[in-house]
Predicted model as a PDB file, atoms N, CA, C, CB and O in Angstrom, pLDDT in the B-factor column:
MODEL        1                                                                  
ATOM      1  N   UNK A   1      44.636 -88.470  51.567  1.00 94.00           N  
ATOM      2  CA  UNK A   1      45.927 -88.885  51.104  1.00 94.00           C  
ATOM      3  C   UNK A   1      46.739 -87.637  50.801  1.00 94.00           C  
ATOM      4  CB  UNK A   1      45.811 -89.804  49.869  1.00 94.00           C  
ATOM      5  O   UNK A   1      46.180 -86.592  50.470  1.00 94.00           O  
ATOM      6  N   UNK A   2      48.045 -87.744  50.915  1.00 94.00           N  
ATOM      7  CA  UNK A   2      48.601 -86.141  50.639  1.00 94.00           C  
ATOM      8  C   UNK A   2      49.680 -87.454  50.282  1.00 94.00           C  
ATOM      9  CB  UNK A   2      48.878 -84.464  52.110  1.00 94.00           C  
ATOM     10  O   UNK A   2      49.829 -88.601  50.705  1.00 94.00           O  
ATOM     11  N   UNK A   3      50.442 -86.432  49.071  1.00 94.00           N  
ATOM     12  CA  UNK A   3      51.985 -87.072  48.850  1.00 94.00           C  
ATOM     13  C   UNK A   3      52.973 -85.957  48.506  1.00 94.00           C  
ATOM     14  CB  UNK A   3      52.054 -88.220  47.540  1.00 94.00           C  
ATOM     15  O   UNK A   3      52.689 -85.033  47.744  1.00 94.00           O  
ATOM     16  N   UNK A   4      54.469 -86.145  49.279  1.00 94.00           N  
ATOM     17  CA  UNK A   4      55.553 -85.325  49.338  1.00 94.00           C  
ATOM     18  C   UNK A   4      56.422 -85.860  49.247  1.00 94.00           C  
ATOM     19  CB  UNK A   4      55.725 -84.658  50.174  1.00 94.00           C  
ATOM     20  O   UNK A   4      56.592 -86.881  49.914  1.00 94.00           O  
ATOM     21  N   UNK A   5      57.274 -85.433  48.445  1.00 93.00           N  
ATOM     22  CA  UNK A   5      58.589 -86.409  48.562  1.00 93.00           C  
ATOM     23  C   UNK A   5      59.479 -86.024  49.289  1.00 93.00           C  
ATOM     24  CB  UNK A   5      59.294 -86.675  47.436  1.00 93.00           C  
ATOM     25  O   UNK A   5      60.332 -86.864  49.575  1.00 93.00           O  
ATOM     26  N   UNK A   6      59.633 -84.533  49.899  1.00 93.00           N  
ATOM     27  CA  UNK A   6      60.587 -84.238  50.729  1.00 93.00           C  
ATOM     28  C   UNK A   6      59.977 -84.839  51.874  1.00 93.00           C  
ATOM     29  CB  UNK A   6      60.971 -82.815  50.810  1.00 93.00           C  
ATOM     30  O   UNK A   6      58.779 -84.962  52.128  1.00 93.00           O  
ATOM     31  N   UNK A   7      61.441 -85.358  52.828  1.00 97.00           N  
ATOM     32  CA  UNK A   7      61.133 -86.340  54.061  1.00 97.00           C  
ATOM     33  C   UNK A   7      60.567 -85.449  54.924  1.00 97.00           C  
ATOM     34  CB  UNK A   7      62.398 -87.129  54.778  1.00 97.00           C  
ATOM     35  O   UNK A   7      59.512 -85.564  55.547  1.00 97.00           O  
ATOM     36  N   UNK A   8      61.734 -84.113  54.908  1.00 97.00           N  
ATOM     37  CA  UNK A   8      61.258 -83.214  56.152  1.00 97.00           C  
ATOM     38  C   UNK A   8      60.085 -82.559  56.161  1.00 97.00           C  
ATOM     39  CB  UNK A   8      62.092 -82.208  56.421  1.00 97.00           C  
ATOM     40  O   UNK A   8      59.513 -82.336  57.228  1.00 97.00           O  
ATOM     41  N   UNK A   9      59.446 -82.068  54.667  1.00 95.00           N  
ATOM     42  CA  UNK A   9      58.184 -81.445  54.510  1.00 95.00           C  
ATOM     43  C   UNK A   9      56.942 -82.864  54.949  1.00 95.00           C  
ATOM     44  CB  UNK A   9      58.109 -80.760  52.689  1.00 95.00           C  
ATOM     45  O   UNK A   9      56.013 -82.419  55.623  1.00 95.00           O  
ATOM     46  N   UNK A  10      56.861 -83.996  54.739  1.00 96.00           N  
ATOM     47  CA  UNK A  10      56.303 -85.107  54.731  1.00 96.00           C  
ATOM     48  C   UNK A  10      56.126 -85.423  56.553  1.00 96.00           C  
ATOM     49  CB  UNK A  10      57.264 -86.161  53.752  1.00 96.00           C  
ATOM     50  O   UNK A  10      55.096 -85.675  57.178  1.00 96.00           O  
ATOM     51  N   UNK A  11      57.802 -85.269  57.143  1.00 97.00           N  
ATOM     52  CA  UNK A  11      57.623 -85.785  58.512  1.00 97.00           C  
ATOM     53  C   UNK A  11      56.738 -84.116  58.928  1.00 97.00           C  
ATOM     54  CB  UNK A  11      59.457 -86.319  59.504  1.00 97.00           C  
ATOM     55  O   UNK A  11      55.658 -84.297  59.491  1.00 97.00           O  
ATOM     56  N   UNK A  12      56.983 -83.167  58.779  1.00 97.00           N  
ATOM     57  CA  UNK A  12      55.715 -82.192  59.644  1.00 97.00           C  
ATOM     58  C   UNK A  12      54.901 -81.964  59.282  1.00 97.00           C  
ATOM     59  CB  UNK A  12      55.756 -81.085  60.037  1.00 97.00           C  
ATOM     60  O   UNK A  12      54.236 -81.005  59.674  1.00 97.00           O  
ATOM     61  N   UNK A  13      54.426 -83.084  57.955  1.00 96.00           N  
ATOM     62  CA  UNK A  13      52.682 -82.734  57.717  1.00 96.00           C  
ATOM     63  C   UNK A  13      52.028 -84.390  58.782  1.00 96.00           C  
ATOM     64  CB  UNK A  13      52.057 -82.814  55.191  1.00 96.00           C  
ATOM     65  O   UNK A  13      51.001 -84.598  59.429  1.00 96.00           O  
ATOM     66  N   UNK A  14      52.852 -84.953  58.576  1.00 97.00           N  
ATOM     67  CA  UNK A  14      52.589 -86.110  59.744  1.00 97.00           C  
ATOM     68  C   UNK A  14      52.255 -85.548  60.950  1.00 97.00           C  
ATOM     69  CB  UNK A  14      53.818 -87.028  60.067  1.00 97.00           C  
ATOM     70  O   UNK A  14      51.129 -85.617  61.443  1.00 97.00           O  
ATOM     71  N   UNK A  15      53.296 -84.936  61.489  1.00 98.00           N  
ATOM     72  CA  UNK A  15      53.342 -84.125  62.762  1.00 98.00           C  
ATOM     73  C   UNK A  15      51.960 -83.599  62.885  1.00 98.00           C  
ATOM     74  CB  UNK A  15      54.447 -82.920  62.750  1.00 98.00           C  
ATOM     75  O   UNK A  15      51.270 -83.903  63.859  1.00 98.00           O  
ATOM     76  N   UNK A  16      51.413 -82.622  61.696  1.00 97.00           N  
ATOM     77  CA  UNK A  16      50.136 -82.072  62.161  1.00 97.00           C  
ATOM     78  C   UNK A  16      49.454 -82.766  61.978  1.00 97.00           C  
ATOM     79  CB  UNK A  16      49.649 -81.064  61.788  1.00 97.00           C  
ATOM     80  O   UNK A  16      48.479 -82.653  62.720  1.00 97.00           O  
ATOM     81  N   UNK A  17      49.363 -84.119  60.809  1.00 97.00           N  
ATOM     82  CA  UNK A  17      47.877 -84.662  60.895  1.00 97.00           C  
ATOM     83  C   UNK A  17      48.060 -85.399  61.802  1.00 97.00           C  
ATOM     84  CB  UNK A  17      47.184 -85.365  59.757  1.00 97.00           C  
ATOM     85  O   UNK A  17      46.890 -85.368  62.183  1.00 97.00           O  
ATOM     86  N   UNK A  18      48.591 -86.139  62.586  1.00 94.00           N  
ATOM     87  CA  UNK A  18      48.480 -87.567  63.287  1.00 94.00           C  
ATOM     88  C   UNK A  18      47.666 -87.593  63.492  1.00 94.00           C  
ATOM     89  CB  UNK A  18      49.018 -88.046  64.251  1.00 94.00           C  
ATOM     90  O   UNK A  18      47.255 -88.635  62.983  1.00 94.00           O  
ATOM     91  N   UNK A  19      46.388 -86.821  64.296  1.00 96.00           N  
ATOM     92  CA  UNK A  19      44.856 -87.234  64.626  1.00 96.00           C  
ATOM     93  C   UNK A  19      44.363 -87.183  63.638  1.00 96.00           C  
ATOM     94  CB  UNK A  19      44.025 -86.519  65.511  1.00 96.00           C  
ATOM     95  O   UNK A  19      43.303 -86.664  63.991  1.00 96.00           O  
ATOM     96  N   UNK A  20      44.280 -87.309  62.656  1.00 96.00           N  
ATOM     97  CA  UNK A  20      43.493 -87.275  61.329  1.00 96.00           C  
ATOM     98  C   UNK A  20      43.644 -88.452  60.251  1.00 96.00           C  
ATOM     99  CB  UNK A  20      43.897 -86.008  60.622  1.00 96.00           C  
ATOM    100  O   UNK A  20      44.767 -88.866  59.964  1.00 96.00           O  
ATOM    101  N   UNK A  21      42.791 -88.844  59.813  1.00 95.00           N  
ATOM    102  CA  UNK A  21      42.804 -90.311  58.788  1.00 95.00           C  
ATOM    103  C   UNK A  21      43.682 -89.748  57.511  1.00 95.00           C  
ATOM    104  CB  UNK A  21      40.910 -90.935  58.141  1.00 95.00           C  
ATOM    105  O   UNK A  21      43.099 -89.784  56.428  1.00 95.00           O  
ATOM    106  N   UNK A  22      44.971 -89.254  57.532  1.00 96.00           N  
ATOM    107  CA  UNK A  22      45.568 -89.128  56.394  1.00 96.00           C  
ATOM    108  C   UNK A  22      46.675 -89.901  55.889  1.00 96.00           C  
ATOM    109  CB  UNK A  22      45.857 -88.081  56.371  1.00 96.00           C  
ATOM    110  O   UNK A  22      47.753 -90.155  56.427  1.00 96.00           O  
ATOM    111  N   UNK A  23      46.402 -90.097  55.213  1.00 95.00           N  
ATOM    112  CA  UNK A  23      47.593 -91.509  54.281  1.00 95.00           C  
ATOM    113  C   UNK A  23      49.060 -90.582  53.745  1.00 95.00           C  
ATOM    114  CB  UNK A  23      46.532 -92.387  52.191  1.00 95.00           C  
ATOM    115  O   UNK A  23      49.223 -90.544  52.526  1.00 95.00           O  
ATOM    116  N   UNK A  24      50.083 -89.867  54.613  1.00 97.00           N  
ATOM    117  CA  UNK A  24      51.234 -89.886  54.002  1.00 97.00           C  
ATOM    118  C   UNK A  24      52.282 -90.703  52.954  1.00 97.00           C  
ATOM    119  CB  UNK A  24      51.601 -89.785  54.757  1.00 97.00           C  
ATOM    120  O   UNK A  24      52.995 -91.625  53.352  1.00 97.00           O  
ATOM    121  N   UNK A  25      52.271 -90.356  51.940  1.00 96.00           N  
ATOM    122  CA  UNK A  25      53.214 -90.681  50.425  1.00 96.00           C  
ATOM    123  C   UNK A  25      54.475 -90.320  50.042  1.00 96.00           C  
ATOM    124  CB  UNK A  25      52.676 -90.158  49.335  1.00 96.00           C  
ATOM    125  O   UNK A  25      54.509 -89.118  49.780  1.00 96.00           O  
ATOM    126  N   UNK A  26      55.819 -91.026  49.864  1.00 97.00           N  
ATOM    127  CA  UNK A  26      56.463 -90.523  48.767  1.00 97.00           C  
ATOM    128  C   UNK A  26      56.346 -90.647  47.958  1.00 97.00           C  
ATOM    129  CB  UNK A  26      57.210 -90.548  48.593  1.00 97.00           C  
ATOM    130  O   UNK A  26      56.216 -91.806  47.564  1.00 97.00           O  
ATOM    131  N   UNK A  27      56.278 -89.240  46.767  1.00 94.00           N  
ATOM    132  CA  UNK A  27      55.925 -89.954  45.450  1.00 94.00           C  
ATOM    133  C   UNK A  27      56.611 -88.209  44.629  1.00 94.00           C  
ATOM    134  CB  UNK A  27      53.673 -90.608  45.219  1.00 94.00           C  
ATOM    135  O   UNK A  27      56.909 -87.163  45.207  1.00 94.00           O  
ATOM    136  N   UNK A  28      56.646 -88.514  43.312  1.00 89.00           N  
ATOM    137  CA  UNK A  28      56.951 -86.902  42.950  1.00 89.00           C  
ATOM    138  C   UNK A  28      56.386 -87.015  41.728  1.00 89.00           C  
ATOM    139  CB  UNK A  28      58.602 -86.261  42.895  1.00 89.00           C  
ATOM    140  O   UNK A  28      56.403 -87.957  40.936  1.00 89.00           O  
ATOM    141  N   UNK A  29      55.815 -85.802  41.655  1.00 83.00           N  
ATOM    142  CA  UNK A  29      55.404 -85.537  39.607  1.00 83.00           C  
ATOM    143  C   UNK A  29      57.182 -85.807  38.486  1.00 83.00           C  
ATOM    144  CB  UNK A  29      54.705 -82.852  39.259  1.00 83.00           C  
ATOM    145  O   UNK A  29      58.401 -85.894  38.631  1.00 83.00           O  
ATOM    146  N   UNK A  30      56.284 -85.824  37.611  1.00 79.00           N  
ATOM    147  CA  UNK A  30      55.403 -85.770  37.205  1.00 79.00           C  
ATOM    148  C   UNK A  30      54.414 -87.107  36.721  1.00 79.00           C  
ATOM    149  CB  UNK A  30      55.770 -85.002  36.517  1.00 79.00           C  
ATOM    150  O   UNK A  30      53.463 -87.175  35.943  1.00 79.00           O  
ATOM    151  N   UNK A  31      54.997 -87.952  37.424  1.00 83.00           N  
ATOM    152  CA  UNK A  31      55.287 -89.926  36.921  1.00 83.00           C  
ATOM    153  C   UNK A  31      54.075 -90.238  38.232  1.00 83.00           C  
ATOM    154  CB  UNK A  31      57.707 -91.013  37.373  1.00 83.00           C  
ATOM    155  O   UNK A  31      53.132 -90.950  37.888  1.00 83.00           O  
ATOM    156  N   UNK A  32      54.079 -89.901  39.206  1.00 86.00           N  
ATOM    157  CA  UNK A  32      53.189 -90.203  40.769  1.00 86.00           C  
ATOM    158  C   UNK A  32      53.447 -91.772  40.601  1.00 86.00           C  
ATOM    159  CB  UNK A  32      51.086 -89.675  40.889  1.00 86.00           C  
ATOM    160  O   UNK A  32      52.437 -92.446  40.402  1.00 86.00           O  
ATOM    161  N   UNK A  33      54.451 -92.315  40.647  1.00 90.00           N  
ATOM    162  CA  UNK A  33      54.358 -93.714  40.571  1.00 90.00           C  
ATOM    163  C   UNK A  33      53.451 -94.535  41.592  1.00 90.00           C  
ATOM    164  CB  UNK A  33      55.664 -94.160  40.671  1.00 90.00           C  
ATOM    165  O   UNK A  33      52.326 -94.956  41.323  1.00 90.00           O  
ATOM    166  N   UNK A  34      54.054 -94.684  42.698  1.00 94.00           N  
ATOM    167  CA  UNK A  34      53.476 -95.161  43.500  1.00 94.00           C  
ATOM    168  C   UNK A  34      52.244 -94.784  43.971  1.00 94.00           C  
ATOM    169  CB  UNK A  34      54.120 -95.220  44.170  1.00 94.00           C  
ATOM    170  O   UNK A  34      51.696 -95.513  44.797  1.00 94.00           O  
ATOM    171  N   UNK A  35      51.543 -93.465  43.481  1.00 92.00           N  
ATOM    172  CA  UNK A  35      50.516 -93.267  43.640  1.00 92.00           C  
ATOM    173  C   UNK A  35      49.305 -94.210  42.423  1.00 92.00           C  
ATOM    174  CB  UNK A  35      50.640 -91.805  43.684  1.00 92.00           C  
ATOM    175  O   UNK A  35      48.367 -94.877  42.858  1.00 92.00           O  
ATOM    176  N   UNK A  36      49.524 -94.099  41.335  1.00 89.00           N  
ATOM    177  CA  UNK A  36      49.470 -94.664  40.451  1.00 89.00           C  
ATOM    178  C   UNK A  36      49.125 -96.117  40.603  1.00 89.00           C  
ATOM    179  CB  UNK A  36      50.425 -94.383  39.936  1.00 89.00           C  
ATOM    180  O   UNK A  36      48.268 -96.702  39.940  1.00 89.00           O  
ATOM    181  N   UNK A  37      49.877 -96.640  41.543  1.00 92.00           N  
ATOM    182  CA  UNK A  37      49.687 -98.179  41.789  1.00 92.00           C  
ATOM    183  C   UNK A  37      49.046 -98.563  42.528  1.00 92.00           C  
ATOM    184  CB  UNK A  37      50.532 -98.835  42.061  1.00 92.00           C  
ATOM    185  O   UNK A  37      48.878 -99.781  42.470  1.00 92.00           O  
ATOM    186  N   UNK A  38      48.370 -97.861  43.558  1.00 92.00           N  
ATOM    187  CA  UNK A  38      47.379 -97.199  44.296  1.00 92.00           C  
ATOM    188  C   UNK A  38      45.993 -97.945  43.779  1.00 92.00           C  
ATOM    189  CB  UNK A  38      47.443 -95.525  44.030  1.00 92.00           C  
ATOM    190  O   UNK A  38      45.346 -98.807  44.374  1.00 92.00           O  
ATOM    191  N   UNK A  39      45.732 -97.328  42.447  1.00 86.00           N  
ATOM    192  CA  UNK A  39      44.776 -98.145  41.517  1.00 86.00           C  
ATOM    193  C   UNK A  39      43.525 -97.078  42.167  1.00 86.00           C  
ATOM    194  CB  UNK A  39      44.640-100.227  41.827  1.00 86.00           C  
ATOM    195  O   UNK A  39      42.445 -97.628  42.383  1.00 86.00           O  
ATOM    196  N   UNK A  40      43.649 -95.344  42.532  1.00 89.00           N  
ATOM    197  CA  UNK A  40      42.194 -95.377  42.914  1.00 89.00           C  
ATOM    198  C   UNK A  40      42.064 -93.989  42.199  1.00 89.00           C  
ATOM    199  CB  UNK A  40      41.732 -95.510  44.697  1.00 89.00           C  
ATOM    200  O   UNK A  40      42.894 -93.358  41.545  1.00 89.00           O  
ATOM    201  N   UNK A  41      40.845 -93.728  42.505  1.00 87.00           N  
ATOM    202  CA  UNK A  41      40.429 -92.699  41.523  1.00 87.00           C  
ATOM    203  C   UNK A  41      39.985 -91.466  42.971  1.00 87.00           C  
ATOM    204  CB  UNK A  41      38.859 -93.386  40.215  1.00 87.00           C  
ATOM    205  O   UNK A  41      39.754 -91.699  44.157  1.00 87.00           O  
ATOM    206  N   UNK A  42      40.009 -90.279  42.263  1.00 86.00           N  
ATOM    207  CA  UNK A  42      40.114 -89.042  43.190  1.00 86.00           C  
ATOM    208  C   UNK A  42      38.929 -88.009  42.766  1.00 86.00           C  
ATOM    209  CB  UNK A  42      41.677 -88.285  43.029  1.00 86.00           C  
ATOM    210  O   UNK A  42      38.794 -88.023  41.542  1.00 86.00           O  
ATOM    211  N   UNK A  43      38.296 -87.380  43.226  1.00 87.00           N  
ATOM    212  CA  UNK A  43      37.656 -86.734  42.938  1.00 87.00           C  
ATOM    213  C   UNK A  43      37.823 -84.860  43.192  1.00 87.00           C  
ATOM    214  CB  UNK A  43      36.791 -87.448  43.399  1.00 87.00           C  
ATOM    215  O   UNK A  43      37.053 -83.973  42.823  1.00 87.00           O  
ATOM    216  N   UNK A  44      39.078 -84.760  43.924  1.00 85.00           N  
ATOM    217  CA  UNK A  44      39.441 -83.382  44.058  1.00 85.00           C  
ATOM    218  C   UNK A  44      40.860 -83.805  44.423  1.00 85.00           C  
ATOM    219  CB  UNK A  44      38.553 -82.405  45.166  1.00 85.00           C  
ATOM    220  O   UNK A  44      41.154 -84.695  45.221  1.00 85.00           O  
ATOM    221  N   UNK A  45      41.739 -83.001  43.689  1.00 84.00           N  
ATOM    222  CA  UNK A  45      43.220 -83.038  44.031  1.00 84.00           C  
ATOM    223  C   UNK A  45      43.442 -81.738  44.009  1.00 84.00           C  
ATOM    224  CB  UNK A  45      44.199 -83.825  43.111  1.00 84.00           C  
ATOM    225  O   UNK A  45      42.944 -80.934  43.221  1.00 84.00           O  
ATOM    226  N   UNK A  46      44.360 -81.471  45.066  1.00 84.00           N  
ATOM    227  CA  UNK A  46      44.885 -80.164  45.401  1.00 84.00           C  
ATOM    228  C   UNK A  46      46.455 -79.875  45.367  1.00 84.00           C  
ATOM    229  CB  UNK A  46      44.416 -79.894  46.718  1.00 84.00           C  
ATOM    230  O   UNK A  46      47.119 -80.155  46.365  1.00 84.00           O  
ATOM    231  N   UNK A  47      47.126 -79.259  44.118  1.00 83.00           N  
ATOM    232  CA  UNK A  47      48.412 -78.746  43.919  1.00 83.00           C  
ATOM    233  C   UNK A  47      48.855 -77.787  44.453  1.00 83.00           C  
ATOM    234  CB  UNK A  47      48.631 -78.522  42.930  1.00 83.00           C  
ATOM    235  O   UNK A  47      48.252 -76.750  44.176  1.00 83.00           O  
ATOM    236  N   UNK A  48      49.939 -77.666  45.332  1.00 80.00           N  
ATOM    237  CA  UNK A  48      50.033 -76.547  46.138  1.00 80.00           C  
ATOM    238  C   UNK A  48      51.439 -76.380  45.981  1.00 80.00           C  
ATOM    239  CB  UNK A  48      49.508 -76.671  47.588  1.00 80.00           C  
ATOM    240  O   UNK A  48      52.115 -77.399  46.122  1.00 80.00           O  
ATOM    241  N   UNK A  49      52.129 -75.117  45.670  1.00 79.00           N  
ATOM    242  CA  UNK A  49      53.394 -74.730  45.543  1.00 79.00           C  
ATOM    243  C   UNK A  49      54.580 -75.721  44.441  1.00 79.00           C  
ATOM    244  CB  UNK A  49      53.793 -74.697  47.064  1.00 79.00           C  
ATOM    245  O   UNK A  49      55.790 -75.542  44.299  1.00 79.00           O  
ATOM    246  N   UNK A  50      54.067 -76.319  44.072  1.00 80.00           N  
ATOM    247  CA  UNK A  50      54.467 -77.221  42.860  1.00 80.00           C  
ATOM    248  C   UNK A  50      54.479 -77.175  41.280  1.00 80.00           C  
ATOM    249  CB  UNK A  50      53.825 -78.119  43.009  1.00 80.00           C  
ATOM    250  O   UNK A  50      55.400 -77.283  40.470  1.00 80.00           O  
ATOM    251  N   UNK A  51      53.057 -76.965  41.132  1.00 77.00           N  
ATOM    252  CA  UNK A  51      52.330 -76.851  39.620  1.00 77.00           C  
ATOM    253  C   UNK A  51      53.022 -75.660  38.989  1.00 77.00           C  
ATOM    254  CB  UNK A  51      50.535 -76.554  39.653  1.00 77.00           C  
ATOM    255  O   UNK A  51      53.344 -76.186  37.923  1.00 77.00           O  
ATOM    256  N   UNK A  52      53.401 -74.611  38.925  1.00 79.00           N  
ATOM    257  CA  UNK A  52      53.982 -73.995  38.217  1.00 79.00           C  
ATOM    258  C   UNK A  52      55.689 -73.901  37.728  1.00 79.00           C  
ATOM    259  CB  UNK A  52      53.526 -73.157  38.661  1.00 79.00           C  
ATOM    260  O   UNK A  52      56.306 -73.050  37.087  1.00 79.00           O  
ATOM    261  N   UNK A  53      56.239 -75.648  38.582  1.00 80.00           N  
ATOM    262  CA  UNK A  53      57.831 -75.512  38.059  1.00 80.00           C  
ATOM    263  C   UNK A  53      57.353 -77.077  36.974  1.00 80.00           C  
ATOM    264  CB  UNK A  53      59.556 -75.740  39.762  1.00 80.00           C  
ATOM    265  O   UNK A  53      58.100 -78.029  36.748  1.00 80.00           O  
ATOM    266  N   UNK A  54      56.561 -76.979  36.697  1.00 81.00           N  
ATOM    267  CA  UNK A  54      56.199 -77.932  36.002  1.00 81.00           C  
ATOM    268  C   UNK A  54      56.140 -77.671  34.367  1.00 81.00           C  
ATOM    269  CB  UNK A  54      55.013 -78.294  36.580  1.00 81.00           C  
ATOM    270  O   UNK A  54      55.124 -77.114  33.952  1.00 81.00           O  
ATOM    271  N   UNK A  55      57.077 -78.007  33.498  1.00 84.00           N  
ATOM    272  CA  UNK A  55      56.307 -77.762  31.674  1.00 84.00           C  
ATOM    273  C   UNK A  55      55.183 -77.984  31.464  1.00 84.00           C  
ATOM    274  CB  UNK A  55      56.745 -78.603  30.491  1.00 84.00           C  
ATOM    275  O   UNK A  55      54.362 -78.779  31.924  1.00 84.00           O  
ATOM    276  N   UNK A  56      55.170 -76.826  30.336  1.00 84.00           N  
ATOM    277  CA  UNK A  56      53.325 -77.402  30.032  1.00 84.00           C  
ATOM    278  C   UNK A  56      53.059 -79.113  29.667  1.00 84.00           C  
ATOM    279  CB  UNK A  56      52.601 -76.459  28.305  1.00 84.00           C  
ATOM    280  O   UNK A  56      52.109 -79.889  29.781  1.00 84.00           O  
ATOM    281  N   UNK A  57      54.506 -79.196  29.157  1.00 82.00           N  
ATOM    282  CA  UNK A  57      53.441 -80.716  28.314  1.00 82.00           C  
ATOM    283  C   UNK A  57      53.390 -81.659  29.742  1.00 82.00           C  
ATOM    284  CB  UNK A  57      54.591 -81.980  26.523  1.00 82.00           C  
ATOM    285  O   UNK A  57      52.644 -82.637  29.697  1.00 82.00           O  
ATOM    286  N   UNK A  58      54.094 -81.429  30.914  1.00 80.00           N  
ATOM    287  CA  UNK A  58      54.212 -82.411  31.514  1.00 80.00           C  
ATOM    288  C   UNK A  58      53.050 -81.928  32.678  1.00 80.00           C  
ATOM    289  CB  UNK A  58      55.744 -82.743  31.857  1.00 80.00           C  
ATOM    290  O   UNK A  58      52.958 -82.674  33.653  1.00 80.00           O  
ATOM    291  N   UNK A  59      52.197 -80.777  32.640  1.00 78.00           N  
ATOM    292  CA  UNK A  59      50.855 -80.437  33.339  1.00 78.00           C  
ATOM    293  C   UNK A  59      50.021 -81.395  32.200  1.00 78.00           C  
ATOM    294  CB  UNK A  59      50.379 -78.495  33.438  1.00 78.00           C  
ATOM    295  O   UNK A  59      49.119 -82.173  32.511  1.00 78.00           O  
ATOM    296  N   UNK A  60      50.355 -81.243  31.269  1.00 76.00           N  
ATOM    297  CA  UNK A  60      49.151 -81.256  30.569  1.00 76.00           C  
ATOM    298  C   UNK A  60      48.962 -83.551  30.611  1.00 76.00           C  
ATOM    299  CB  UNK A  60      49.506 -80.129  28.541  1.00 76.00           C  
ATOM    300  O   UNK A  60      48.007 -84.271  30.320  1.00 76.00           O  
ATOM    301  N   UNK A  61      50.091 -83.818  31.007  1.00 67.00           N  
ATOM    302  CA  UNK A  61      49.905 -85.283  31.086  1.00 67.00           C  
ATOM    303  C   UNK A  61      49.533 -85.666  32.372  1.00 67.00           C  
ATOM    304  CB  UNK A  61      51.080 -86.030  30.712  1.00 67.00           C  
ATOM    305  O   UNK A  61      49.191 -86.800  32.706  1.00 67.00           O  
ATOM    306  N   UNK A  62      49.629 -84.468  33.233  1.00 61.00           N  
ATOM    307  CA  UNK A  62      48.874 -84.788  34.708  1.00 61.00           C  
ATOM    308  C   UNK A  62      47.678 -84.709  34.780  1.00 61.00           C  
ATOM    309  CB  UNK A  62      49.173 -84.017  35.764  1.00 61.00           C  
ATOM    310  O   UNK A  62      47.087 -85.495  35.521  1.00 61.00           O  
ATOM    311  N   UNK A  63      46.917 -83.677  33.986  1.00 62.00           N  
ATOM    312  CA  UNK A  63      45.529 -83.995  34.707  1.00 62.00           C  
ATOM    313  C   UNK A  63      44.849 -84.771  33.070  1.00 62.00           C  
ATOM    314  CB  UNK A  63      44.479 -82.147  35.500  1.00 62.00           C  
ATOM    315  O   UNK A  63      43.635 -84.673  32.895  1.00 62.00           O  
ATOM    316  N   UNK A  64      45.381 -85.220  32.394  1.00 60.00           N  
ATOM    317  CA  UNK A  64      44.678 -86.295  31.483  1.00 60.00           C  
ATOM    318  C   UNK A  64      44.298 -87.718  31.739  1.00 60.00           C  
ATOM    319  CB  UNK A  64      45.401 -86.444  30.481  1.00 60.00           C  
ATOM    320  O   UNK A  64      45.065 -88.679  31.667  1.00 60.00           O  
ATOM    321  N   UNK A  65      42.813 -87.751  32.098  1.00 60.00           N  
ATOM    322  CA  UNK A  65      42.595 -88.697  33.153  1.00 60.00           C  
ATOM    323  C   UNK A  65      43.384 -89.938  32.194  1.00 60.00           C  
ATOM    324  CB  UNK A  65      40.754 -88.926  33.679  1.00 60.00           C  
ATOM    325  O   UNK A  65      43.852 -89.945  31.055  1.00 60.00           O  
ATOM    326  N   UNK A  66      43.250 -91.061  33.395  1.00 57.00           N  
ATOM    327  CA  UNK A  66      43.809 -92.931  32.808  1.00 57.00           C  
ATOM    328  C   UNK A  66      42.578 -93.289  32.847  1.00 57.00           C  
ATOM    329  CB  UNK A  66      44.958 -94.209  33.911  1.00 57.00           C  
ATOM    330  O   UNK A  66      41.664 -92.747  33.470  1.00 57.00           O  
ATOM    331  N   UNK A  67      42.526 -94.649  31.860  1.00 53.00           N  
ATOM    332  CA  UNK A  67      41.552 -94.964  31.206  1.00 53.00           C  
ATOM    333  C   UNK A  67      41.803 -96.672  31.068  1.00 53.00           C  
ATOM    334  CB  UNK A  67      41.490 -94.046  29.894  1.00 53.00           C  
ATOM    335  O   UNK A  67      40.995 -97.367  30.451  1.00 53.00           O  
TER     336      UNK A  67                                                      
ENDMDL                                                                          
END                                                                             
């Protein structure tokens, strides 16, 4: 699963995965709504070029698992 909310960054990660089982998303931090509704649990998530325009308190409500 990968999620981007920019269309154009989103349509050329499509572009490269198409042979690949990947689930393209819009969605944006710090809320991941629609990911969220998803209902699934992850075992490695990977932040890439994002996580640091982020406040602390609003990192710190991202990786506090739901319960």
């Amino acid at each position: 699963m990968a999620v981007e909310p920019a269309e154009k960054l989103r349509t050329l990660g499509q572009s490269h995965t198409h042979d690949r089982d990947v689930s393209w998303i819009d969605d944006t931090l710090p809320a991941l709504n629609c990911v969220s509704q998803l209902s699934q649990r992850f075992q490695l998530i990977l932040v890439s070029a994002v996580w640091m325009h982020l406040p602390p308190n609003e990192q710190q409500r991202e990786v506090t698992p739901c319960r």
